[in-house]
N, C-alpha and C positions, 0 to 999 in steps of 0.2 A: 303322509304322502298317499295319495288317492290308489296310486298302484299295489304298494304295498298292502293297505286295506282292502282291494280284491283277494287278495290273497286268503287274510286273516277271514273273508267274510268266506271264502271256498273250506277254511280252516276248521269253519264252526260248522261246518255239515259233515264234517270226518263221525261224529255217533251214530246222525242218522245214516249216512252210507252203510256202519257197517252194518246197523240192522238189516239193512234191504240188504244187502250183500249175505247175511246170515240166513233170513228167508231164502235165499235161493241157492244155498244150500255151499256157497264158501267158507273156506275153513277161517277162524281171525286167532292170529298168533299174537300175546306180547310180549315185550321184551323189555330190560330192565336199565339196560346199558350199553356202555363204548364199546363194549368186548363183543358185544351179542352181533352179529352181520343180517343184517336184513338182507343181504341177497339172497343167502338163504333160503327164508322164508320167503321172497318174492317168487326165487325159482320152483318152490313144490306148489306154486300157486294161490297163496294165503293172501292175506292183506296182513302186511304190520302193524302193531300198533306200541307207539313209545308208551312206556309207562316214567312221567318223568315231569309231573303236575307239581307245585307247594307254591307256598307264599302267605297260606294263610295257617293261624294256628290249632284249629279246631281239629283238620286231619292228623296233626302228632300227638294233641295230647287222646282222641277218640285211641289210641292202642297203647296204651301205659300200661290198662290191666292185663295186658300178654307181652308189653315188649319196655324194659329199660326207659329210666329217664332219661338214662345217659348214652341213649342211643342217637344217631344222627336226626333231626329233626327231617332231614327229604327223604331218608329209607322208611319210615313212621311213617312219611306222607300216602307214602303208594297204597298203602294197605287201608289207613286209614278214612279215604275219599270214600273206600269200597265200603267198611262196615259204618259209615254216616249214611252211605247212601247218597253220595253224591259223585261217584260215578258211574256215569251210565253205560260202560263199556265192558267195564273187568268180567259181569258175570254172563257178558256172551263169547269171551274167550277160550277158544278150543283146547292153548296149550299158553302158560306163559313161561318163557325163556328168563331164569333168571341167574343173573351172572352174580358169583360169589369170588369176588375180588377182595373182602373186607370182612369185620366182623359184621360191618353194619348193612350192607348187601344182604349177607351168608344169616341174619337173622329175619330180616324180611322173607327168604325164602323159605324158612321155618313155618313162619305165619301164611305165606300163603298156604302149603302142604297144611297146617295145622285149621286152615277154615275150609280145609276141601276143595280149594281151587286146584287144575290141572297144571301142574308144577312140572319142570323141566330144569335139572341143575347145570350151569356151566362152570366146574371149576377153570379160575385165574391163582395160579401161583403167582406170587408177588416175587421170587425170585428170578427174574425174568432174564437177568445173564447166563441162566444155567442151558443147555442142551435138551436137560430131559426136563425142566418146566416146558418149553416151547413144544416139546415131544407129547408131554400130558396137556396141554392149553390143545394143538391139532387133531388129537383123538378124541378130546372133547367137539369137537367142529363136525369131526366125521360122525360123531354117533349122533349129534344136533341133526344132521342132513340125516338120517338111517329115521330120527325120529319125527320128523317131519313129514316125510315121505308115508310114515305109517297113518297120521295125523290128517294126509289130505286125499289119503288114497293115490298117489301122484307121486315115485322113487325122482328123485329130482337127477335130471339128465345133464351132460358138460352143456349139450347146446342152451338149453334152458338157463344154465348158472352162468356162464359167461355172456347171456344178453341180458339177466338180472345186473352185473357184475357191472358192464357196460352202461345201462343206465343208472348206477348209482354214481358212478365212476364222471359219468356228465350234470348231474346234478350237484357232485362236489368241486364241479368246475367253474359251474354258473354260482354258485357261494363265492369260492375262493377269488373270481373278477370280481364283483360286488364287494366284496374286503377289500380286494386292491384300490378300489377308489377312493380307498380312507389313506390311502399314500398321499393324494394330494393336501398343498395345505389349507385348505379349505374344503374337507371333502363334503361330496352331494349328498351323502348320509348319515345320520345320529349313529350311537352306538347301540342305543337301546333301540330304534329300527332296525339295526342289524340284526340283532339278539333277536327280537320276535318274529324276523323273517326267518332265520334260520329255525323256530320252535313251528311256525306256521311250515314250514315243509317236511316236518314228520307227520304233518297229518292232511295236507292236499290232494286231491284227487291226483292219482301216479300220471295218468295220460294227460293231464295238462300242466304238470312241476312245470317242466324243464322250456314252456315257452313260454308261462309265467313270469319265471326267471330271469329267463333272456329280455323280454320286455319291460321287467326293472331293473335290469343292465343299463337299457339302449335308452330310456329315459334319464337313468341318472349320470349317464357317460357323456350326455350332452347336456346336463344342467351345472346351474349355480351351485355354490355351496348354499350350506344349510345357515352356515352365518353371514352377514357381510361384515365380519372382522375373523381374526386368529385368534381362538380361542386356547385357553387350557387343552395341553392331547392329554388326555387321559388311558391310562393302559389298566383295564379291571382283568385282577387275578384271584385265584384261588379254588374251589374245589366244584360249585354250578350257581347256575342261574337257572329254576326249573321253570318250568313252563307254568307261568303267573306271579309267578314273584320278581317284580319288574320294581317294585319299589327302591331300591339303592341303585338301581342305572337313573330311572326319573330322577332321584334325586340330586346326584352327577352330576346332569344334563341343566336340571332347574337351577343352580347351582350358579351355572355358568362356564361351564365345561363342556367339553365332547368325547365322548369315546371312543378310542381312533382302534384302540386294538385288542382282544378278550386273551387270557390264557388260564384256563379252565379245564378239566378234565371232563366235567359232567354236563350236562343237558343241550350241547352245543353240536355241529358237524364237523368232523376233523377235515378240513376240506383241501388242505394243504399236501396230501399225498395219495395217488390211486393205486388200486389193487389189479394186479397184474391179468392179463389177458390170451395171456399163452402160457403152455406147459400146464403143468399140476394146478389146476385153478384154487383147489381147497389147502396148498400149501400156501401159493398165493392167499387167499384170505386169510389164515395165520399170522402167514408173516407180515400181514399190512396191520392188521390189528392189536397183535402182539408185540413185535420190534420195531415197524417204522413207524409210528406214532410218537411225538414226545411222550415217555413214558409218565402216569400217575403218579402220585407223591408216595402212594400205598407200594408201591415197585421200588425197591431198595437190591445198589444200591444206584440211585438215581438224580440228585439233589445238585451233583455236578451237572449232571446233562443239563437237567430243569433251567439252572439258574443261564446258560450259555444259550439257551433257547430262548428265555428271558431278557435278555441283555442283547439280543438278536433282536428281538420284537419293537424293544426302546429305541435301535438305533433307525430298523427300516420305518419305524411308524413316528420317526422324531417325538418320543413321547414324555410331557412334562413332567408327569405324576402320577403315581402308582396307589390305584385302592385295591385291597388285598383283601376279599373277602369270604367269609367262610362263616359256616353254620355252628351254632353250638355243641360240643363233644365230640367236635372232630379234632381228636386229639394230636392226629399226625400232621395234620393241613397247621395248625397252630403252633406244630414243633417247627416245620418247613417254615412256617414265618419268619422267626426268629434267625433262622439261617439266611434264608433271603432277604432279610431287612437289611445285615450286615452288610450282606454284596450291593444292596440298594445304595447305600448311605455311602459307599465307596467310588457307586457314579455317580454322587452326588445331586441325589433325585430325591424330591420327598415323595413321603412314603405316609399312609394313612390305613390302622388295621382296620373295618368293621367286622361284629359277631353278630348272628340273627340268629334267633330262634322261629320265627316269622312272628314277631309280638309289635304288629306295626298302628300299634292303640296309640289316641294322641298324647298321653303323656309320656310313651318312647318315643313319638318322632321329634321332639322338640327337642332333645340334645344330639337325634341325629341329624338331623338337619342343620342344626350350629355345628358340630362337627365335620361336613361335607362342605360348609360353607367357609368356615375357616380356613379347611385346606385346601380349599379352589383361590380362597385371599390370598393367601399365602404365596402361592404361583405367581399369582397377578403379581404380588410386587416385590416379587424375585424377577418377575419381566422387565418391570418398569425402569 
């Protein structure tokens, strides 16, 4: 879609800006993940930048000789783009924010500290029903803001963070309408257009997001669907989709399916919930990032909630069929499978696991491909 392609083409000058933004002497933060708050950083006056790139294999295995086979293939990836030398961003960054929710987080930030990049830890306890986790997750928030502030020359002000606050808070608005369109049954949008509209706005110039947005709203609110029939809904789950690793939504898609609704923890916008605008702003942004979020698989114990947020998403997105995807050596996202598959097969849905290490050579796609194809057949003539 033409619109959305403005987008992706404003997307691809997110390196060079931040160069010229660097010459003129702007601070560039990045960041690692869900937990991390770019308001934040937007309020001590930084430019964000996600770190949250894979798809292809070359970045995991370039850090074997410092980091685990059996470590996540997209925490591998972050580090690895940098010491290929194929990303152009990391080593003009001033601080990067890196959230240790996991082992496989919590060792990438090793390796950053350990190649001399300017590291900035945020512990995430995974125990996230506790009082004093949320208590250590907030003090981590407030020394972020103390460090930031030292970072841009700039102590970040309430006024400053609640109109940071406020425009993130509008751009999770203009996401979450643009998902609601996939309520219809023929909605005006793919799922893997979703997905890279949502990748394309972590790195859009900030002063034109939000009427970009709006204007692939107000286009697809008055268009056709993307099919002229009802297709397979498809509901893609499991742990990300990072920014370029698009090949198992295309695949979906090619397939003969659509993707109506994502449930992810990683590479996405949570767009379903905003952060509060009155009172205590930085307890506010705890508590939107910590406890009202559907929690991650890594947050135990959680597996109940997950699955009822699950079984929520099937019913509002009428959703036929369920791909569950996740990376190699993610050994909790593959435990959680198995639990959710049960509760799958109890709605009576099918259910379809794939694993990637991103090995997307042609002699791997050829059983993925019959695999995705199978189970879009499969639908079809359970419909029939």
């Amino acid at each position: 879609m033409p619109v959305i392609e403005e987008l992706g083409a404003d997307a691809r000058l997110h390196p060079a800006r931040l160069r010229q933004a660097k010459q003129n002497g702007v601070k560039l933060v990045g960041y690692t993940g869900r937990f991390i708050p770019a308001e934040l950083i937007l309020a001590a006056g930084a430019i964000p930048h996600f770190l949250g790139r894979g798809g292809e294999p070359e970045a995991p295995e370039a850090v074997l000789p410092y980091m685990l086979r059996f470590m996540s293939p997209y925490s591998r990836a972050q580090i690895g783009y940098h010491l290929l030398g194929m990303d152009p961003v990391m080593k003009l960054l001033d601080v990067i924010v890196a959230q240790c929710d996991d082992c496989h987080m919590s060792r990438l930030a090793d390796l950053l500290e350990y190649f001399k990049l300017p590291t900035f830890r945020v512990g995430v306890p995974t125990d996230w029903d506790k009082e004093l986790s949320f208590k250590y997750y907030y003090d981590a928030l407030v020394k972020l803001r103390s460090r930031l502030g030292e970072v841009t020359g700039r102590p970040i002000g309430e006024d400053a963070l609640r109109r940071s606050i406020v425009w993130m808070n509008t751009v999770r608005e203009c996401l979450h309408r643009i998902s609601s369109l996939r309520l219809r049954p023929n909605p005006p949008i793919s799922g893997s257009d979703f997905i890279r509209l949502q990748h394309y706005a972590f790195s859009c110039e900030p002063g034109k997001l939000v009427e970009s947005l709006n204007r692939v709203y107000s286009k697809m609110n008055d268009s056709k669907g993307v099919t002229s029939e009802r297709l397979p809904r498809i509901l893609l789950a499991g742990h990300v989709v990072a920014i370029g690793d698009y090949t198992v939504p295309r695949l979906i898609e090619e397939a003969g399916a659509l993707i109506v609704a994502e449930f992810l923890d990683e590479g996405v916008w949570h767009c379903y919930r905003n952060v509060g605008t009155e009172g205590d702003l930085m307890f506010n942004l705890a508590r939107a990032y910590y406890l009202e979020r559907v929690p991650p698989t890594s947050f135990q114990p959680s597996w109940d909630s997950r699955a009822k947020w699950l079984q929520q998403l099937v019913r509002d997105f009428a959703v036929d069929g369920i791909v569950w995807y996740q990376l190699s050596f993610e050994e909790i996202y593959d435990m959680e499978c198995a639990v959710l598959a049960k509760k799958i097969d109890e709605m009576g849905l099918p259910f379809l696991k794939l694993e990637s290490s991103y090995e997307y050579a042609r002699e791997a796609m050829a059983p993925l491909v019959t695999r995705i194809e199978s189970f879009v057949k499969s639908i079809q003539l359970r419909r029939s």
